[in-house]
C-alpha positions as CSV (number, residue, x, y, z in Angstrom):
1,X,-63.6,-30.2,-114.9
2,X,-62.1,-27.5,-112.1
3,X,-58.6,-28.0,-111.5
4,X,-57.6,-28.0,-107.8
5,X,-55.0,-25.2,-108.2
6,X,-54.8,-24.7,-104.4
7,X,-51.5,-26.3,-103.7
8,X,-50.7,-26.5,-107.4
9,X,-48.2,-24.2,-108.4
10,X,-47.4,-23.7,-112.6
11,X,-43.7,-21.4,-113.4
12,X,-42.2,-20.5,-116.0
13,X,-38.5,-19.2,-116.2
14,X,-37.9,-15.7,-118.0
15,X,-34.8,-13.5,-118.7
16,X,-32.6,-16.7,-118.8
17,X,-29.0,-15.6,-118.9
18,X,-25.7,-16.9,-117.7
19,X,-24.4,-16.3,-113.9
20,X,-26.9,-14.9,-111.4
21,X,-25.8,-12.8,-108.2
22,X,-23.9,-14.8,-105.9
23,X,-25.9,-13.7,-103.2
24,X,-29.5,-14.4,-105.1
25,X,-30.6,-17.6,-103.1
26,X,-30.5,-20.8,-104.8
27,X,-29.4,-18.8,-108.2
28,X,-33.0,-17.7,-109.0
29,X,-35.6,-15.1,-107.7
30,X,-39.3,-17.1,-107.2
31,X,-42.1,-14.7,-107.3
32,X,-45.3,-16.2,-106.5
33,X,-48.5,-14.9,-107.2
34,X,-51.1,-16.1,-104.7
35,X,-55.0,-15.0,-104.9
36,X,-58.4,-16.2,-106.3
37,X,-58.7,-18.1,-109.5
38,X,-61.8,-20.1,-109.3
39,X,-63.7,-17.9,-107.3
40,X,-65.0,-14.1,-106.7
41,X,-61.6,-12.3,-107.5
42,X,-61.2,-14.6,-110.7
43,X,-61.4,-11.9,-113.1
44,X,-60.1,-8.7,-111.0
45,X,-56.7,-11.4,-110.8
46,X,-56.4,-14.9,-111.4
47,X,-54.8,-15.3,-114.3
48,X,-54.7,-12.0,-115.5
49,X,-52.4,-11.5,-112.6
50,X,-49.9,-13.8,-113.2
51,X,-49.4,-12.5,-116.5
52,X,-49.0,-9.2,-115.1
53,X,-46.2,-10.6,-113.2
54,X,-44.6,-12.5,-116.2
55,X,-44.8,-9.9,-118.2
56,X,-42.9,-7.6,-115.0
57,X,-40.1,-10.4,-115.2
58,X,-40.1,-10.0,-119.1
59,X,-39.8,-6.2,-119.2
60,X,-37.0,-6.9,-115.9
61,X,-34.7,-8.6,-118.3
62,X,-31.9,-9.7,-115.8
63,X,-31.7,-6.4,-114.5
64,X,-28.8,-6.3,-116.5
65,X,-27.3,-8.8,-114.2
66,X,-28.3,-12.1,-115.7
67,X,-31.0,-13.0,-112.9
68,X,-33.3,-15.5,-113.5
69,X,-36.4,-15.1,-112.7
70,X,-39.8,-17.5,-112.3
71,X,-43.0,-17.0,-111.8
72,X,-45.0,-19.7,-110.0
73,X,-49.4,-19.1,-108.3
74,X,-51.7,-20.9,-106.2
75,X,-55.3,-20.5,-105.6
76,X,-56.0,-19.6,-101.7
77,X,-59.3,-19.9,-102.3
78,X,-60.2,-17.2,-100.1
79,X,-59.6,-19.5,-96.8
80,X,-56.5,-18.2,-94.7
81,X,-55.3,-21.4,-93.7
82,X,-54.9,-22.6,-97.5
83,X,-53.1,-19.3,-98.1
84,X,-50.8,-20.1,-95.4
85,X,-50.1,-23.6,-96.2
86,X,-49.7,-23.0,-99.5
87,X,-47.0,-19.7,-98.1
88,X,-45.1,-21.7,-95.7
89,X,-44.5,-24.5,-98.1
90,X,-42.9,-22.0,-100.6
91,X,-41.2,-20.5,-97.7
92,X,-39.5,-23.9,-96.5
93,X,-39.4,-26.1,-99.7
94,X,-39.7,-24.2,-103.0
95,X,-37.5,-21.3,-102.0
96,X,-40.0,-18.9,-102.9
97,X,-38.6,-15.2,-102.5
98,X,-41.5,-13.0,-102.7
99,X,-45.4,-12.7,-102.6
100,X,-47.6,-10.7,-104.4
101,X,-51.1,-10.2,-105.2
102,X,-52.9,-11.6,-102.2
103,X,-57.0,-10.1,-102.5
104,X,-58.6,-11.2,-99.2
105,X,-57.6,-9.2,-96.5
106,X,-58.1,-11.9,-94.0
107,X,-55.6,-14.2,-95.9
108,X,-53.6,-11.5,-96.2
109,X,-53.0,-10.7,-92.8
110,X,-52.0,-14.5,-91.8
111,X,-49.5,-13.9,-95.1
112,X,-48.3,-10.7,-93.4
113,X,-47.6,-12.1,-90.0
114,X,-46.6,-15.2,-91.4
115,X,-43.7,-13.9,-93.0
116,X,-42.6,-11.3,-90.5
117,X,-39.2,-11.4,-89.8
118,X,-38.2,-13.5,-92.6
119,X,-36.3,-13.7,-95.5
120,X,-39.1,-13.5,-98.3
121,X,-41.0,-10.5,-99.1
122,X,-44.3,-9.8,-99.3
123,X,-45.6,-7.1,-102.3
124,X,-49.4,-6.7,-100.9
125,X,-50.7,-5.6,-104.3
126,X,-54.7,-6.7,-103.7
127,X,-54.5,-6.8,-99.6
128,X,-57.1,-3.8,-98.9
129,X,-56.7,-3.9,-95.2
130,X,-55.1,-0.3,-93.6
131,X,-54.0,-2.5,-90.7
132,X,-50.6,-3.7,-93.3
133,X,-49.5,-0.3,-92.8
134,X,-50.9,0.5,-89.3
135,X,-50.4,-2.0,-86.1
136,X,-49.4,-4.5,-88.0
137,X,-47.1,-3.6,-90.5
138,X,-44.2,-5.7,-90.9
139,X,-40.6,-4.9,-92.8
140,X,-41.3,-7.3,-95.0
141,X,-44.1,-6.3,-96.4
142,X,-45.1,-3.6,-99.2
143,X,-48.7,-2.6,-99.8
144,X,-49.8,-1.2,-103.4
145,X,-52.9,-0.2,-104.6
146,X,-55.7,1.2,-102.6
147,X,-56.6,0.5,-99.1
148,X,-59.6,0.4,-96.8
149,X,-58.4,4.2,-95.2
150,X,-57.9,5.5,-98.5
151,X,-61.0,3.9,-100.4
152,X,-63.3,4.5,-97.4
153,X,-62.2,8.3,-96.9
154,X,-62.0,9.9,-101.1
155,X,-65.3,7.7,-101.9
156,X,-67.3,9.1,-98.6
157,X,-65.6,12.5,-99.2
158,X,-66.4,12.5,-103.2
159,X,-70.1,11.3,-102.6
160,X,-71.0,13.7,-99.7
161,X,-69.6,17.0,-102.0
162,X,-72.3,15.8,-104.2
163,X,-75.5,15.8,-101.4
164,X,-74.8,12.2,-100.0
165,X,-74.9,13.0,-96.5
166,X,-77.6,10.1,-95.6
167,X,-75.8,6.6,-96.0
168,X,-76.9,2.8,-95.5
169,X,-73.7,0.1,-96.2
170,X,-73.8,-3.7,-97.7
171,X,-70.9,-5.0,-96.2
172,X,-69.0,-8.5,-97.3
173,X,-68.7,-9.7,-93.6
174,X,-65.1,-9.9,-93.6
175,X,-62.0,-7.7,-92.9
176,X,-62.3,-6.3,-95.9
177,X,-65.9,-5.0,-95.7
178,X,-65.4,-3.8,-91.9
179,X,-62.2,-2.2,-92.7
180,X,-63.8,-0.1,-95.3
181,X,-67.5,0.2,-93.9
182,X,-65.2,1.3,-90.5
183,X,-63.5,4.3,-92.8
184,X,-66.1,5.8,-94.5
185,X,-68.3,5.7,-91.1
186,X,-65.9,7.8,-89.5
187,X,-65.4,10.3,-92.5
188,X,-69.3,10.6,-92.7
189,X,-69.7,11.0,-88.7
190,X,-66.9,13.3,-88.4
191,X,-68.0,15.5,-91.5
192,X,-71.6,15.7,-90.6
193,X,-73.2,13.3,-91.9
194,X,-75.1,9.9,-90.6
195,X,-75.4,6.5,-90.9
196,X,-78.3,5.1,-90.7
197,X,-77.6,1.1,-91.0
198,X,-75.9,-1.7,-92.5
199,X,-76.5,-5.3,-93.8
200,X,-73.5,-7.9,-93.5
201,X,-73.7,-10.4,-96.0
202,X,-71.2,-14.0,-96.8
203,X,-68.3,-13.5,-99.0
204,X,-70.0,-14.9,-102.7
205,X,-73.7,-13.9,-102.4
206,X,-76.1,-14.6,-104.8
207,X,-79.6,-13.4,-104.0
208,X,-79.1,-9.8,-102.1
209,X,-83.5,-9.5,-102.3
210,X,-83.4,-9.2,-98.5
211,X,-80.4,-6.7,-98.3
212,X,-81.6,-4.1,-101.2
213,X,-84.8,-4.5,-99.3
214,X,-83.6,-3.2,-95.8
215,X,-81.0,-0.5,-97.8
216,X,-84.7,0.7,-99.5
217,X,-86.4,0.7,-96.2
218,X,-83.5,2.9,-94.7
219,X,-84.5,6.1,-97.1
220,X,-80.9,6.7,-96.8
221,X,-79.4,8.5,-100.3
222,X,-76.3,7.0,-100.3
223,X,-76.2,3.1,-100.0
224,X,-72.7,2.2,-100.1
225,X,-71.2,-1.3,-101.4
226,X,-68.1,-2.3,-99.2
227,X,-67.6,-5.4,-100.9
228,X,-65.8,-6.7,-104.2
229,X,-65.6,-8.4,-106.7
230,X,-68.8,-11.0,-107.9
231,X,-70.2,-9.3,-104.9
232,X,-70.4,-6.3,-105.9
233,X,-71.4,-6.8,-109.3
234,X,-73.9,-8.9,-108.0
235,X,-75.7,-5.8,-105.7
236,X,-75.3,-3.5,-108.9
237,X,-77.3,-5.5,-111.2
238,X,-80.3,-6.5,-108.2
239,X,-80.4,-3.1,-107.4
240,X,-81.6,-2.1,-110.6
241,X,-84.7,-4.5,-110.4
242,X,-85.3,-2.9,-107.3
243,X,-85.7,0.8,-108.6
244,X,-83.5,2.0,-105.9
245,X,-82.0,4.6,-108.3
246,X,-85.4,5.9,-109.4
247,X,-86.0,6.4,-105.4
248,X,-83.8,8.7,-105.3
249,X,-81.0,6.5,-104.0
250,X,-77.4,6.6,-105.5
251,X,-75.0,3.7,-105.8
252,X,-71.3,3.7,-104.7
253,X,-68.5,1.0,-105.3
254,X,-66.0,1.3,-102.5
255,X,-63.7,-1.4,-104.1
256,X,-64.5,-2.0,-107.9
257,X,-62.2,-2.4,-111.1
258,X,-63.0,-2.5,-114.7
259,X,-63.7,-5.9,-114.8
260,X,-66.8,-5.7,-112.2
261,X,-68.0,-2.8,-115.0
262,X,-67.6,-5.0,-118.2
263,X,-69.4,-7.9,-116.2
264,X,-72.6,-5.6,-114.8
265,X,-73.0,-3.9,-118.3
266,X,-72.8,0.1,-118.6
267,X,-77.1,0.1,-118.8
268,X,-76.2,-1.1,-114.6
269,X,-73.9,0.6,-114.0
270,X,-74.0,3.4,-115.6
271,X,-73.7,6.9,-112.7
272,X,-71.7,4.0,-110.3
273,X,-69.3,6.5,-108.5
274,X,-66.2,5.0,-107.5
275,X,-62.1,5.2,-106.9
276,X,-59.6,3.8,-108.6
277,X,-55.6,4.3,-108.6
278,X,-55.5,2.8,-112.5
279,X,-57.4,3.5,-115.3
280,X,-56.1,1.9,-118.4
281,X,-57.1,4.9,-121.0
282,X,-55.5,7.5,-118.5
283,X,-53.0,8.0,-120.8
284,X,-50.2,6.5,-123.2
285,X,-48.4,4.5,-121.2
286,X,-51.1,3.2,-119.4
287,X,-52.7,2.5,-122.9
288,X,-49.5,0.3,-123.9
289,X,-49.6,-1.8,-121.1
290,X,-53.3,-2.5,-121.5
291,X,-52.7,-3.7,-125.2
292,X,-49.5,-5.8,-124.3
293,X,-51.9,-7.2,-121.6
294,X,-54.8,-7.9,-123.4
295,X,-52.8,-10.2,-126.3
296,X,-51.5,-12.1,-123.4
297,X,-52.5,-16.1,-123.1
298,X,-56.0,-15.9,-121.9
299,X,-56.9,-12.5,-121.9
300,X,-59.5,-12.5,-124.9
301,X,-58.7,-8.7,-125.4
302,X,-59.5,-7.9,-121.9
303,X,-57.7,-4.7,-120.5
304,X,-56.5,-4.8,-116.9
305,X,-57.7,-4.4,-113.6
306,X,-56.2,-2.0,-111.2
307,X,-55.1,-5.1,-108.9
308,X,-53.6,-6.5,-112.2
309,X,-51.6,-3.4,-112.9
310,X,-50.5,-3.3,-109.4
311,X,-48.7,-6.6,-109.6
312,X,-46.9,-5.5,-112.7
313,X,-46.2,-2.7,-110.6
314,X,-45.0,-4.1,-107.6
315,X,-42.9,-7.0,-109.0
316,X,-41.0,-4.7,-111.2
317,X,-40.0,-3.0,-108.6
318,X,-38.8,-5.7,-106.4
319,X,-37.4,-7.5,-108.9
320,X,-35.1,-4.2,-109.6
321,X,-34.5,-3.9,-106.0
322,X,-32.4,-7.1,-105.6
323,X,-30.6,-6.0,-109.0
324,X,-29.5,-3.1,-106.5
325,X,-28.7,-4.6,-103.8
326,X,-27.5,-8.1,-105.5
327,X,-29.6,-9.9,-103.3
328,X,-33.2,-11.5,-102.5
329,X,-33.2,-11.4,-99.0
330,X,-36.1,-8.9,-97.6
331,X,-34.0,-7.6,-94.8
332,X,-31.8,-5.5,-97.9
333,X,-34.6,-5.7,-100.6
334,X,-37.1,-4.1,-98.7
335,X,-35.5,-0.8,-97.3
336,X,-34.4,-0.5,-100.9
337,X,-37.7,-0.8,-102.0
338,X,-38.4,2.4,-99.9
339,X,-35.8,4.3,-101.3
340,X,-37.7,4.9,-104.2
341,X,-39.5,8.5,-104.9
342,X,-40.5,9.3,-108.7
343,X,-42.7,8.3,-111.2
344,X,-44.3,5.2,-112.3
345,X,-45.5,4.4,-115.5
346,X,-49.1,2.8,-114.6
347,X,-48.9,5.2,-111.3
348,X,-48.1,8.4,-111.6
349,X,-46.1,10.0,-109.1
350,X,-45.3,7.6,-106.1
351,X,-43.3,6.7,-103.1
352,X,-42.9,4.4,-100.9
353,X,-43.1,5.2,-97.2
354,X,-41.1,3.5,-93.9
355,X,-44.6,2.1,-93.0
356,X,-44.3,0.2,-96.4
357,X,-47.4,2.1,-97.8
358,X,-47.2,3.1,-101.5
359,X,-48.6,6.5,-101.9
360,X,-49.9,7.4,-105.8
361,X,-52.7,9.6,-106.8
362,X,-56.3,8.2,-106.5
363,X,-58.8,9.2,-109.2
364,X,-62.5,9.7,-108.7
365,X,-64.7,8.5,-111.9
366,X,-68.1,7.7,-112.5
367,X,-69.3,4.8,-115.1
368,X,-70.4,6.7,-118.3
369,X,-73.8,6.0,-119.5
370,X,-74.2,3.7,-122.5
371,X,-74.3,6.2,-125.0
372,X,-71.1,7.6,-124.0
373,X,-68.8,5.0,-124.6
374,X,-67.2,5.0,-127.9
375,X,-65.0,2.0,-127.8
376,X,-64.5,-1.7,-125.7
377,X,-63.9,-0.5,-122.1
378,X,-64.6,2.9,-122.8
379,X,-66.2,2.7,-119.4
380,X,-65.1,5.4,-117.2
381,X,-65.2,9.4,-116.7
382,X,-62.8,11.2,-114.9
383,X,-64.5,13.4,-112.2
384,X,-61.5,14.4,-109.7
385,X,-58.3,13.5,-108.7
386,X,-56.9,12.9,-105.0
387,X,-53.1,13.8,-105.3
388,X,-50.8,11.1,-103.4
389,X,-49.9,13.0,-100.7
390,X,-53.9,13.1,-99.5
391,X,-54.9,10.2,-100.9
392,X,-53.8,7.6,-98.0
393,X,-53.6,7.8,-94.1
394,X,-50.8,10.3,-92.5
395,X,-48.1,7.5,-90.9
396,X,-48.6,9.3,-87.9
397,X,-52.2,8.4,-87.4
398,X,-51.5,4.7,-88.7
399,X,-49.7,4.0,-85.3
400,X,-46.7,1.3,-87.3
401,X,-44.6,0.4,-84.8
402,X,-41.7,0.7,-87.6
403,X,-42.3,4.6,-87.8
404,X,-40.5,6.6,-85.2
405,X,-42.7,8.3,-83.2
């Protein structure tokens, strides 16, 4: 029987030590983790992201400090107003600190402007929507991972270097589909290329016969996926009953993660271009967090998402920015946050800019063919890399009304 975990919340108290900060509210930092666990995102997060974010408060430690730390999650089912229910209640009653995860760019925008101006933080690991660090960012919030500009702009760029000047989208009809569909139209228009249709489709669609049908009819060379998740695996696996790659049509994944390839099976997906800002067998680090993660409760082995590794990611780092500043409030944690300019361990080389954008390489791969994978998850080949600095809007085209102009 499915749990209702939409206003449930489960925690569980790490680094337990004796005094916290004086200034830490109410003794102990809450972190909750708030995205999809029954339904498309389920494997990209769900669970797999709040052990990410246990195992951040684990490697934390007390900062040194003795701060406790807990870990509580919701489901927001993908609705908006669940998300912000579930939000505000943390906000007023729990004394939750800080957000994280949040897929859905639609309930991640009510999260954003929900928060704004308040005392908790919100660590937009999952939110693809440019518009957090463009008209409506907020100094609250901290965005991580890809986003709709960045993922739109290398995947358009990477496919037309190959020939892929002719394009037809399948686009989830939300903001996260628009946002992206939105991107990649203007790099294709703007470098030469056209656009010949699209085909919006409901968030969690089963049967896309009628869409594959329309992206065939278009006789465009590119047909690009600006959806996620169950979604997107979904298209991958039709699209091979419908021959489009022995037309002479190529598939690409604006938004996909390691889980979507395990799920589809490398014989579908195999020549799936796509982007991704972590790769679990990058290199050794990354490899030790994948194996830590895959023997964690409920992980069967699986190795993590990019979304996954971005709430490791972005927790850490909060949780060391109150050990700097010796608080939880966002009004000192967050400008703290954006002091940072180094190296990360699952990222590379990143910083965090005054629009509260994270800015990391982005890597181009393509799924190997079954033949070439030698191991579990041996999934992906590295075909280029977008250094950070290129990878993700200039702030002075995002138009953030925190930025100076």
């Amino acid at each position: 029987m499915r749990r209702n975990l939409a206003a449930a919340a489960a925690a569980v108290t790490l680094a337990l030590a004796p005094a916290a900060r004086a200034q830490v509210s109410d003794d102990v930092v809450r972190i909750g983790v708030l995205n999809d666990i029954s339904g498309v995102f389920q494997d990209t997060n769900g669970m797999g992201s709040v052990e990410a974010a246990r195992m951040a408060a684990e490697d934390f430690n007390g900062g040194g400090k003795g701060i406790k730390v807990e870990i509580v999650f919701a489901d927001h089912q993908n609705k908006p107003d669940i998300g912000s229910t579930i939000v505000r209640k943390w906000l007023d009653v729990d004394k939750v600190d800080a957000v994280v995860d949040v897929p859905n760019s639609s309930v991640g925008l009510a999260i954003n402007s929900l928060l704004r101006g308040t005392k908790m933080t919100f660590l937009a690991s999952s939110t693809a929507t440019s518009d957090l660090t463009g008209k409506d960012c907020s100094p609250n919030t901290i965005q991580w991972v890809n986003d709709a500009w960045a993922t739109g702009n290398t995947t358009a760029a990477a496919m037309m270097k190959r020939g892929g000047n002719d394009w037809y989208f399948l686009t989830v009809n939300y903001a996260l589909g628009h946002g992206i569909e939105a991107e990649a139209t203007n790099y294709i228009t703007r470098n030469g290329g056209k656009v010949l249709g699209s085909s919006r489709h409901p968030l969690g669609t089963s049967d896309f016969s009628s869409f594959l049908l329309q992206a065939q009819g278009s006789k465009a060379k590119v047909i690009g996926l600006a959806n996620a998740g169950a979604d997107t695996i979904n298209v991958v696996k039709q699209a091979g009953e419908f021959g489009l790659k022995e037309g002479g049509q190529s598939l690409v994944a604006f938004l996909v993660f390691i889980n979507d390839v395990h799920a589809m099976g490398l014989k579908a997906g195999q020549g799936l271009l796509l982007t991704e800002s972590f790769y679990w067998d990058m290199d050794d680090e990354t490899r030790a967090f994948a194996k830590r993660f895959a023997q964690r409760p409920g992980m069967n082995g699986k190795m993590p998402s990019g979304t996954q590794a971005g709430v490791y990611a972005a927790t850490l780092a909060y949780l060391n920015a109150v050990a700097a500043t010796g608080t939880d409030d966002a009004q000192k944690v967050v400008p703290q946050m954006k002091t940072f300019n180094g190296k990360g361990k699952l990222f590379g080389d990143l910083a965090i800019r005054p629009d509260g954008r994270v800015i990391h390489p982005i890597h181009l791969f393509e799924v190997k063919k079954p033949e070439e994978s030698k191991y579990p998850y041996d999934y992906y080949k590295l075909v280029g890399t977008v250094p950070a600095d290129q990878a993700f809007r200039p702030i002075s085209e995002g138009n953030c009304p925190l930025v100076a102009k």
